[in-house]
N, CA, C and O atoms as CSV, one atom per row, in Angstrom:
chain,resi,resn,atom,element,x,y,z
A,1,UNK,N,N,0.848,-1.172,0.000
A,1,UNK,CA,C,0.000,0.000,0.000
A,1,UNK,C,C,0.894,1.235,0.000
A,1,UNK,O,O,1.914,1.222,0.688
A,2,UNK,N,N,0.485,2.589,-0.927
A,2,UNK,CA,C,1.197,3.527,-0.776
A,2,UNK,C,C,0.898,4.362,-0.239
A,2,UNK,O,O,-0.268,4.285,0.150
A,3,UNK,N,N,1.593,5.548,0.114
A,3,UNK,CA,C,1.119,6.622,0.980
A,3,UNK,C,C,-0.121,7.353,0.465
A,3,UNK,O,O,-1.043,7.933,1.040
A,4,UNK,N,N,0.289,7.038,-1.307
A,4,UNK,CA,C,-1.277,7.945,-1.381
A,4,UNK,C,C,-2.524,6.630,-1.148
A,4,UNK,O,O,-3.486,6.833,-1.888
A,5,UNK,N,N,-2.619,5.833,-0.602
A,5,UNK,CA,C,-3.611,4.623,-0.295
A,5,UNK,C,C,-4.285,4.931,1.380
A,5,UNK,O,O,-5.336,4.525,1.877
A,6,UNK,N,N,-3.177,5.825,1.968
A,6,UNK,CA,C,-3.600,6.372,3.113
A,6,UNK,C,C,-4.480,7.226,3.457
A,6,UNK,O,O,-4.393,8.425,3.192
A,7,UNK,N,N,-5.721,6.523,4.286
A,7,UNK,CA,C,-6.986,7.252,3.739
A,7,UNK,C,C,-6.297,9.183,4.943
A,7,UNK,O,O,-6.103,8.820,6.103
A,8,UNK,N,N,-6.089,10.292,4.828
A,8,UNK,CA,C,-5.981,11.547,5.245
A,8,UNK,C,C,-4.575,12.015,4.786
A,8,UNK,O,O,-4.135,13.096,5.176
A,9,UNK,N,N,-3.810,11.138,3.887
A,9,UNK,CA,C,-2.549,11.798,3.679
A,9,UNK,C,C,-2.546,12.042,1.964
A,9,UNK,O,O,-3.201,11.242,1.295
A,10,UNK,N,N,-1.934,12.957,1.387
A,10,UNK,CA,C,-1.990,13.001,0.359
A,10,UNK,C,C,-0.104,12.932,-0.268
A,10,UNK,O,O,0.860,13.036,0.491
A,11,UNK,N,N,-0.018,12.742,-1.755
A,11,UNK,CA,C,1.287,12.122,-2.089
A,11,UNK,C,C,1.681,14.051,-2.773
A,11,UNK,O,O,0.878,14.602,-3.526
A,12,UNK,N,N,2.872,14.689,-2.354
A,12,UNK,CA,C,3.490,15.643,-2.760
A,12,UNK,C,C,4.779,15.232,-3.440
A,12,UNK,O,O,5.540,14.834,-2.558
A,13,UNK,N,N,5.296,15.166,-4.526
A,13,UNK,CA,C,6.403,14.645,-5.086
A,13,UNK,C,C,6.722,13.569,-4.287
A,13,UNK,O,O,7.770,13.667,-3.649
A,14,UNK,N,N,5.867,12.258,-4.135
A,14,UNK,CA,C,6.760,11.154,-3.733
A,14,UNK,C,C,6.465,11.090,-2.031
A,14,UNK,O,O,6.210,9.958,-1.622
A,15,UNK,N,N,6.471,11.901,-1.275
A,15,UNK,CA,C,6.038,11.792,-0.010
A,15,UNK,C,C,4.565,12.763,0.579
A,15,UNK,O,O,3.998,13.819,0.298
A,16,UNK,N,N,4.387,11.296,1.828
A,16,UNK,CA,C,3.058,11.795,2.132
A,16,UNK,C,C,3.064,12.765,3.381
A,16,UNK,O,O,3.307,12.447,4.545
A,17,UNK,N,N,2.822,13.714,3.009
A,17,UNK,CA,C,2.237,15.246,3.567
A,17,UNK,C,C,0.775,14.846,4.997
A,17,UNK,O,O,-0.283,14.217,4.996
A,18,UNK,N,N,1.256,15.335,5.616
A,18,UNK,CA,C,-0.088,14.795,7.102
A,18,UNK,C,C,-0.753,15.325,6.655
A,18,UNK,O,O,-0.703,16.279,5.878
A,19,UNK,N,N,-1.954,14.445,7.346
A,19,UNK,CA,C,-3.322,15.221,7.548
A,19,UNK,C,C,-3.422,16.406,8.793
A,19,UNK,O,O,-2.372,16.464,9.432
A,20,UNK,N,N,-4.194,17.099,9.130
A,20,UNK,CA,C,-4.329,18.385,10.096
A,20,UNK,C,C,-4.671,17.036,11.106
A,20,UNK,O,O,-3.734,17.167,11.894
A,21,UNK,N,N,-5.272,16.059,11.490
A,21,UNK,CA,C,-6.202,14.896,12.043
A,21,UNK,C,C,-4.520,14.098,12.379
A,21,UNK,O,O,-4.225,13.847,13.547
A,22,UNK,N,N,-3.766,13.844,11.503
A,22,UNK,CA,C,-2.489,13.166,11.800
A,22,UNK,C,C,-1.314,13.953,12.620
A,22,UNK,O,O,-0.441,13.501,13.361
A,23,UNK,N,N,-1.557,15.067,12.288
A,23,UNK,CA,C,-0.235,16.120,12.898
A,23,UNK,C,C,-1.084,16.359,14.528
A,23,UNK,O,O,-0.597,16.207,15.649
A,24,UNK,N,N,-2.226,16.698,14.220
A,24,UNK,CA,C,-2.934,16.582,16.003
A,24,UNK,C,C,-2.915,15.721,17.109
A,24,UNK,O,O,-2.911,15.801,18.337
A,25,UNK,N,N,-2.899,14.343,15.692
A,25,UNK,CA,C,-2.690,13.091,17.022
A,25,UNK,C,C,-1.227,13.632,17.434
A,25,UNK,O,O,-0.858,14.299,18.400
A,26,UNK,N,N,-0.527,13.084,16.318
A,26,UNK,CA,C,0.676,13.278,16.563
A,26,UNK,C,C,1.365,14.400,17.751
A,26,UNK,O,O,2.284,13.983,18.457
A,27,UNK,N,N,0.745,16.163,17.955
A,27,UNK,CA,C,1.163,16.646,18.548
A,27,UNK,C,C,0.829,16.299,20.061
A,27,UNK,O,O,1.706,16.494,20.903
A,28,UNK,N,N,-0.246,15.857,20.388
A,28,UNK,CA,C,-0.557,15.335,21.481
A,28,UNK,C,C,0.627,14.111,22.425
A,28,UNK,O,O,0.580,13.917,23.639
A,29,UNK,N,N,1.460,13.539,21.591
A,29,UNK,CA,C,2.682,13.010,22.161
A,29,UNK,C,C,3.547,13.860,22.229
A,29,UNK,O,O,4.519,13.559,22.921
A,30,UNK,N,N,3.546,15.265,21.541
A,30,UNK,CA,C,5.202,15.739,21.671
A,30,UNK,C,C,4.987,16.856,22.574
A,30,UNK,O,O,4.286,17.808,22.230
A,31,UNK,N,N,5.560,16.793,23.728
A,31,UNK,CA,C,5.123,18.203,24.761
A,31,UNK,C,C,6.074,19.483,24.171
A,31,UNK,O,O,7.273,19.521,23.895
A,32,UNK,N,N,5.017,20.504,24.100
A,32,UNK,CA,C,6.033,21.595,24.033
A,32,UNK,C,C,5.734,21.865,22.694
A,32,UNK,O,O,5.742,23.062,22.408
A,33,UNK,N,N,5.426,20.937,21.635
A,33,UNK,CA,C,5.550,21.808,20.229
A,33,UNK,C,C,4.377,22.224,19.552
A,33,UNK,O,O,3.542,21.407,19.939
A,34,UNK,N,N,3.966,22.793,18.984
A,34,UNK,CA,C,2.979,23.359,18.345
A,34,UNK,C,C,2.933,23.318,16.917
A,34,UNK,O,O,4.015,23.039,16.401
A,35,UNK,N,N,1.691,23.580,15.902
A,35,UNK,CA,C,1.503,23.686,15.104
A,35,UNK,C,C,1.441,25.562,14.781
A,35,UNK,O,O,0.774,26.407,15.377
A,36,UNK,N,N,2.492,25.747,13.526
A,36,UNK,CA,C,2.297,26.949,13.540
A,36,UNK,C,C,2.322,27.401,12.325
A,36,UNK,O,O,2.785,26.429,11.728
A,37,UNK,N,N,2.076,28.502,11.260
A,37,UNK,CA,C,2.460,28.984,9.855
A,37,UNK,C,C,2.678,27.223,8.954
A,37,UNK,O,O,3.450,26.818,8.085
A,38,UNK,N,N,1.729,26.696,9.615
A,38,UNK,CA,C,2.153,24.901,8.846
A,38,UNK,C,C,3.100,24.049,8.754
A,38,UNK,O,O,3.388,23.182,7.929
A,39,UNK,N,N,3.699,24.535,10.041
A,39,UNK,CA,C,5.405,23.881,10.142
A,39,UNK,C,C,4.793,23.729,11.724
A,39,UNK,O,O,3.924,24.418,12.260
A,40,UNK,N,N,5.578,22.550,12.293
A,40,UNK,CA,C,6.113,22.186,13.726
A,40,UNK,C,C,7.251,23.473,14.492
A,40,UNK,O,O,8.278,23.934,13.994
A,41,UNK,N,N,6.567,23.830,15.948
A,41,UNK,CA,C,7.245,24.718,16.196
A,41,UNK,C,C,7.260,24.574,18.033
A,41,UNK,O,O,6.370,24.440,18.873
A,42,UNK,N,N,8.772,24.683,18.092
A,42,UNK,CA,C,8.940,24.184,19.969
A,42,UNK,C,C,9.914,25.512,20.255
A,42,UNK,O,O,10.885,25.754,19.539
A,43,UNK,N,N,9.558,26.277,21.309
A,43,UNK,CA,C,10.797,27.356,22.130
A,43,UNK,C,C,10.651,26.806,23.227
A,43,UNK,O,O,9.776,26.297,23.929
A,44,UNK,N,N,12.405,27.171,23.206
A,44,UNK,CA,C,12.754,26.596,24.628
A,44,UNK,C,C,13.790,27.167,25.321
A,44,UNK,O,O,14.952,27.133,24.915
A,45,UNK,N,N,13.416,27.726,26.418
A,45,UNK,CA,C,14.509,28.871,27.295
A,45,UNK,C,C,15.339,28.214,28.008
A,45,UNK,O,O,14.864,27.522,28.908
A,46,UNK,N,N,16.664,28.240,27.831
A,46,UNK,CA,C,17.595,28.097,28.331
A,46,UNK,C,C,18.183,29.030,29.787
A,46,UNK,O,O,18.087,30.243,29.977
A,47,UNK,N,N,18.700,28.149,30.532
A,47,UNK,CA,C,19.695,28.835,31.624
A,47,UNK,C,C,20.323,30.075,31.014
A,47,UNK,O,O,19.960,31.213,31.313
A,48,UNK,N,N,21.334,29.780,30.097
A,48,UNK,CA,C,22.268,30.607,29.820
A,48,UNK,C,C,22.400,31.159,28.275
A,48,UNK,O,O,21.386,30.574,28.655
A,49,UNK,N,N,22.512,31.493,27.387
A,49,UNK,CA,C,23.193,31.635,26.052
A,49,UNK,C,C,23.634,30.790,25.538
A,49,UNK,O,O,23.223,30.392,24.448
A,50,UNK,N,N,24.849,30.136,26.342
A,50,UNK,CA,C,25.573,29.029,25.371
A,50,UNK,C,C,25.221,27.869,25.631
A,50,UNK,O,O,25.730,26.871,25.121
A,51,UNK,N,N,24.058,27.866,26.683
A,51,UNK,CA,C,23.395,26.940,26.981
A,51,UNK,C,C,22.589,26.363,25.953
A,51,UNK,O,O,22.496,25.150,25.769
A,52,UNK,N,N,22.009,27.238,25.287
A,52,UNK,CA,C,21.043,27.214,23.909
A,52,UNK,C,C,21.832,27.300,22.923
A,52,UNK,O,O,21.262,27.211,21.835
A,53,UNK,N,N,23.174,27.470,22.888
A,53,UNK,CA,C,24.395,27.858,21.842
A,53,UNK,C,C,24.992,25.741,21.971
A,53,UNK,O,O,25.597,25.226,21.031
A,54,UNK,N,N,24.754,25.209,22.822
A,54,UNK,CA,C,25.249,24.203,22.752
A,54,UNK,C,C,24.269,23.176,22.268
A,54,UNK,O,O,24.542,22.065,21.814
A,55,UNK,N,N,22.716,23.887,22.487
A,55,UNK,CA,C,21.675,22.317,22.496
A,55,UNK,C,C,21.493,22.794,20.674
A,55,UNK,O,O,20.730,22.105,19.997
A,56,UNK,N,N,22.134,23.813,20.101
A,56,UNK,CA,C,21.497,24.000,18.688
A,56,UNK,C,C,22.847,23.397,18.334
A,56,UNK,O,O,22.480,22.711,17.380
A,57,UNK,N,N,24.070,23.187,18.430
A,57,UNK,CA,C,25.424,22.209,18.053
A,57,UNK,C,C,24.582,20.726,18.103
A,57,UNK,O,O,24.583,19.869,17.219
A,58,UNK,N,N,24.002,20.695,19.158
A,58,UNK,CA,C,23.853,18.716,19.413
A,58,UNK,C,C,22.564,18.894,18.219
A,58,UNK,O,O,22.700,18.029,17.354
A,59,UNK,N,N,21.800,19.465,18.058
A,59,UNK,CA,C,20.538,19.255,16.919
A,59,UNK,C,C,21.137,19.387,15.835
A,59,UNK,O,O,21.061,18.439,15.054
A,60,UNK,N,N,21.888,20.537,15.452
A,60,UNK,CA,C,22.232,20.648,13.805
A,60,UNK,C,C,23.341,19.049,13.745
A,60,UNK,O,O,23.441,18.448,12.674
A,61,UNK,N,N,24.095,18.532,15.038
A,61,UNK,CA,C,25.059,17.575,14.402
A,61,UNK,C,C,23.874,15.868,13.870
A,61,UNK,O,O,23.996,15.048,12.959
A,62,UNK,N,N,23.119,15.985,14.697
A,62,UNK,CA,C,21.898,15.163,14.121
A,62,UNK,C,C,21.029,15.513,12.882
A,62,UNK,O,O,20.591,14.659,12.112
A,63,UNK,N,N,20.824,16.819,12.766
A,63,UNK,CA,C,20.053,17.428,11.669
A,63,UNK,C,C,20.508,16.653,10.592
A,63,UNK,O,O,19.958,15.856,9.833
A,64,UNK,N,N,21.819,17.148,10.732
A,64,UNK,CA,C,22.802,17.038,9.691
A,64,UNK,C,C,22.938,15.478,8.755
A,64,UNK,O,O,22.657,15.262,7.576
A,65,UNK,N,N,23.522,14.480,9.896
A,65,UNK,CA,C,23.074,12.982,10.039
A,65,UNK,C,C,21.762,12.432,9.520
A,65,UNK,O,O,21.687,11.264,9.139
A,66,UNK,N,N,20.631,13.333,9.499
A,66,UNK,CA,C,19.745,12.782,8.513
A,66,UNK,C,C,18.830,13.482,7.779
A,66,UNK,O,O,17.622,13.352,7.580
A,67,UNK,N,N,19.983,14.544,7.285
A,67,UNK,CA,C,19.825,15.328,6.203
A,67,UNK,C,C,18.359,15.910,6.180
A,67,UNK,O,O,17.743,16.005,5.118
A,68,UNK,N,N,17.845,16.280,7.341
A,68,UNK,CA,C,16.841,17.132,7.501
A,68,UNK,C,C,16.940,18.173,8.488
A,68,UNK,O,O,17.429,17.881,9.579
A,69,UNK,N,N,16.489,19.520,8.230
A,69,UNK,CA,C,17.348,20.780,8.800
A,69,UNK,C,C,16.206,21.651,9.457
A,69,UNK,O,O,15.652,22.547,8.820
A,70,UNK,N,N,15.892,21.353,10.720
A,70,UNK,CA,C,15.228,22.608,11.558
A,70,UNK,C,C,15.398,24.162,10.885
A,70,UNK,O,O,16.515,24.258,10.375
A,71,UNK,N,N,14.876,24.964,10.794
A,71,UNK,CA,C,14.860,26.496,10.806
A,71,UNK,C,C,15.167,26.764,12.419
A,71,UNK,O,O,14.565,25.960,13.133
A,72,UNK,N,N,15.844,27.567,13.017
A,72,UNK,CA,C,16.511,27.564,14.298
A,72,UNK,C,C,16.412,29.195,14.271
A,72,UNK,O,O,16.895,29.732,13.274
A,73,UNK,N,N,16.007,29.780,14.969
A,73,UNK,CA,C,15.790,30.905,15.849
A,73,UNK,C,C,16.075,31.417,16.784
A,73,UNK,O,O,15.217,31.586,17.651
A,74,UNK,N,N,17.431,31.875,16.975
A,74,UNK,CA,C,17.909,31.780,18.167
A,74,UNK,C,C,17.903,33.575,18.990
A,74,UNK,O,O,18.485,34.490,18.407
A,75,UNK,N,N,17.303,33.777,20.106
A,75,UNK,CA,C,16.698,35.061,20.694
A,75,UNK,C,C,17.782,34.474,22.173
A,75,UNK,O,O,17.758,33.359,22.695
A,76,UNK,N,N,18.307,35.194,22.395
A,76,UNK,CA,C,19.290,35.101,23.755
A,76,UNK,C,C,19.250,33.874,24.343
A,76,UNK,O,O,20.052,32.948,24.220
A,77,UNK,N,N,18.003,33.954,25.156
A,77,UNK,CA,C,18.179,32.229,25.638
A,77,UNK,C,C,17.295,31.144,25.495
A,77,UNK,O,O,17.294,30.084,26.121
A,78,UNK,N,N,16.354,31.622,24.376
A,78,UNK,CA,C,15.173,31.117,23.716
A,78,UNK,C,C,15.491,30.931,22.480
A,78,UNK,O,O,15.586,31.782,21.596
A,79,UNK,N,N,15.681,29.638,22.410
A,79,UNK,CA,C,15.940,28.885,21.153
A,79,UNK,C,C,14.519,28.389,20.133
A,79,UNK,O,O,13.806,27.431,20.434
A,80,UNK,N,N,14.349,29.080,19.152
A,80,UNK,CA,C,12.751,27.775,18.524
A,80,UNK,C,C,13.312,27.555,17.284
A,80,UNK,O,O,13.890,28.325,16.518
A,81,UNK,N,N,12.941,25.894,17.178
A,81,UNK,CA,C,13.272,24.920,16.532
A,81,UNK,C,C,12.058,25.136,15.261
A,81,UNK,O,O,11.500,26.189,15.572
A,82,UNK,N,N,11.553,24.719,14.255
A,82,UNK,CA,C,10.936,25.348,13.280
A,82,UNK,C,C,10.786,23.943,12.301
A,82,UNK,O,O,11.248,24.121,11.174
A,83,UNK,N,N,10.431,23.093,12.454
A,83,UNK,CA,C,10.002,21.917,11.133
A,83,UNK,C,C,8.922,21.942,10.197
A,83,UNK,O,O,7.807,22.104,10.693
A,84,UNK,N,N,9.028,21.773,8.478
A,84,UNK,CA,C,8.602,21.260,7.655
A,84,UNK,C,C,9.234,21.267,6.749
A,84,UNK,O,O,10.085,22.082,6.392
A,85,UNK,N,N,8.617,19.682,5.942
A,85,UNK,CA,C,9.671,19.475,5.040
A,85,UNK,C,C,9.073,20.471,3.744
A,85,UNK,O,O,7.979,20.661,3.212
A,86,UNK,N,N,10.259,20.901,3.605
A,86,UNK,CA,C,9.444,22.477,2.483
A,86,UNK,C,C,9.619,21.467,1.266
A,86,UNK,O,O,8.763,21.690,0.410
A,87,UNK,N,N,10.243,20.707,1.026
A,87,UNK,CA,C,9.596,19.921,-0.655
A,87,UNK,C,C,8.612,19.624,-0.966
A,87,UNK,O,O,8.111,19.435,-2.075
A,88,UNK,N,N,8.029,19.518,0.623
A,88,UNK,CA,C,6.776,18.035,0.090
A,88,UNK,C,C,5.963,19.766,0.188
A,88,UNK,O,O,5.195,19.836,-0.771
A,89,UNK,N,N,5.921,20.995,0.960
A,89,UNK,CA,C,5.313,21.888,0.897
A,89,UNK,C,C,4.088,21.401,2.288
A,89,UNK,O,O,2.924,21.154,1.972
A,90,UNK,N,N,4.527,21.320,3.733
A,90,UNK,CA,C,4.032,20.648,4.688
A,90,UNK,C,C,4.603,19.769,5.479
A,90,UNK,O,O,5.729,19.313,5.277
A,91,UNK,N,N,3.695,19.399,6.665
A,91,UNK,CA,C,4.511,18.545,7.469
A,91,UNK,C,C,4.323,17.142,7.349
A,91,UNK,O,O,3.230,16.612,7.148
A,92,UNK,N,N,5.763,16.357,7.516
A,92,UNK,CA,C,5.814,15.254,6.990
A,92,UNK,C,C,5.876,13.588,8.252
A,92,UNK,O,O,5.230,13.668,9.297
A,93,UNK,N,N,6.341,12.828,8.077
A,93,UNK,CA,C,6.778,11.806,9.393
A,93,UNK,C,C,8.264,12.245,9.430
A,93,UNK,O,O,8.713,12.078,10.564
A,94,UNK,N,N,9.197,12.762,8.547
A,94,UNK,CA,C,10.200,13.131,8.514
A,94,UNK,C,C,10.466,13.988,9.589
A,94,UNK,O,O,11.345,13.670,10.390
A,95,UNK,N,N,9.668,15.304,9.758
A,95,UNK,CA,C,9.057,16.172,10.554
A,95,UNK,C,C,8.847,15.665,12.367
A,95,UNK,O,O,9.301,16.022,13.454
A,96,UNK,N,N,8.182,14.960,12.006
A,96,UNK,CA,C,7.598,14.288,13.482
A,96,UNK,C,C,8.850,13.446,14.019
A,96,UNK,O,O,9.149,13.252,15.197
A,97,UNK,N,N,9.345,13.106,13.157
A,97,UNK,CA,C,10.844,12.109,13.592
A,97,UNK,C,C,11.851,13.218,14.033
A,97,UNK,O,O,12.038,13.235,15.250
A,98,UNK,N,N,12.239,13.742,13.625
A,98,UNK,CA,C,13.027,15.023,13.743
A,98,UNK,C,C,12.595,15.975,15.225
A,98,UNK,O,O,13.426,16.412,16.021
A,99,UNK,N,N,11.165,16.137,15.327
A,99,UNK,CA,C,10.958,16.793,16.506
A,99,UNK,C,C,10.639,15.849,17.733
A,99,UNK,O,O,10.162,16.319,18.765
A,100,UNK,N,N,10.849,14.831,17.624
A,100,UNK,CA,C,11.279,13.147,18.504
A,100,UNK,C,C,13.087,13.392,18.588
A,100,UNK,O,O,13.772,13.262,19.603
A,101,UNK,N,N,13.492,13.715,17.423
A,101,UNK,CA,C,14.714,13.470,17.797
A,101,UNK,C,C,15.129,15.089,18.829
A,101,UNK,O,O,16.242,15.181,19.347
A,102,UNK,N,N,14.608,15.652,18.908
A,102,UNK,CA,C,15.255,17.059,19.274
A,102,UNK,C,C,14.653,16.949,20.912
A,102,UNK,O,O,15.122,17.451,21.934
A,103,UNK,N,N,13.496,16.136,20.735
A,103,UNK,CA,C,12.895,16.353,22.630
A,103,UNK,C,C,13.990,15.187,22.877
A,103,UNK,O,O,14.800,15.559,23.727
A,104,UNK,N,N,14.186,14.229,22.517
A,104,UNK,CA,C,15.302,13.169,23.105
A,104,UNK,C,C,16.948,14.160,23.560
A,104,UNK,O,O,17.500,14.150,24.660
A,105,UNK,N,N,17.362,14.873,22.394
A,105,UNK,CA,C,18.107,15.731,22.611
A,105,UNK,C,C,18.207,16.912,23.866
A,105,UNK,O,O,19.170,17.004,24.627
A,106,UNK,N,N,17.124,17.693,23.898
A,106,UNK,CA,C,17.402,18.309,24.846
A,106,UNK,C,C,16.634,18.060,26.767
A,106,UNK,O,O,16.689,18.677,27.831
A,107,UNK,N,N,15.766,16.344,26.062
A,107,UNK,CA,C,15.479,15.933,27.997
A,107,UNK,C,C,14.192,16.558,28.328
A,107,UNK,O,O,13.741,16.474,29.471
């Protein structure tokens, strides 16, 4: 079965794009992040500066590793993290994996 066989997801070049019904369940496991401008969106205040200067090193060295790249916002000690996959034009499982990997990251 393919993604476009999935009855609320639709196929954007090759990958399936959530439903508003899939990204809701979905946000309901991830504390802290929100749905925002149609991208996944988490701030998170740090102790210090380089405190938030160090947890955006440990995300971009994972980002990096699987070649999917947060938008990162960094305001003194309020860091927000920013997901969607802009190909597919929306948020993806790519997305949801990525903002799994970043709450594992910063605890």
């Amino acid at each position: 079965m393919g993604s476009e066989d999935i009855p609320g997801r639709y196929t954007v070049e090759g990958m399936a794009v959530l439903s508003d019904d899939q990204v809701d369940a979905a946000l309901s496991e991830l504390e802290g992040w929100e749905r925002a401008d149609g991208a996944l969106r988490r701030s998170v205040k740090f102790p210090a500066f380089l405190d938030g200067i160090e947890a955006v090193r440990r995300v971009a060295e994972h980002a990096e590793a699987a070649d999917h790249h947060p938008d990162i916002d960094i305001r003194w000690r309020t860091v927000t993290f920013t997901l969607v996959t802009h190909s597919e034009g929306g948020i993806t499982d790519k997305d949801l994996a990525m903002a799994r990997e970043i709450d594992g990251l910063l605890g």
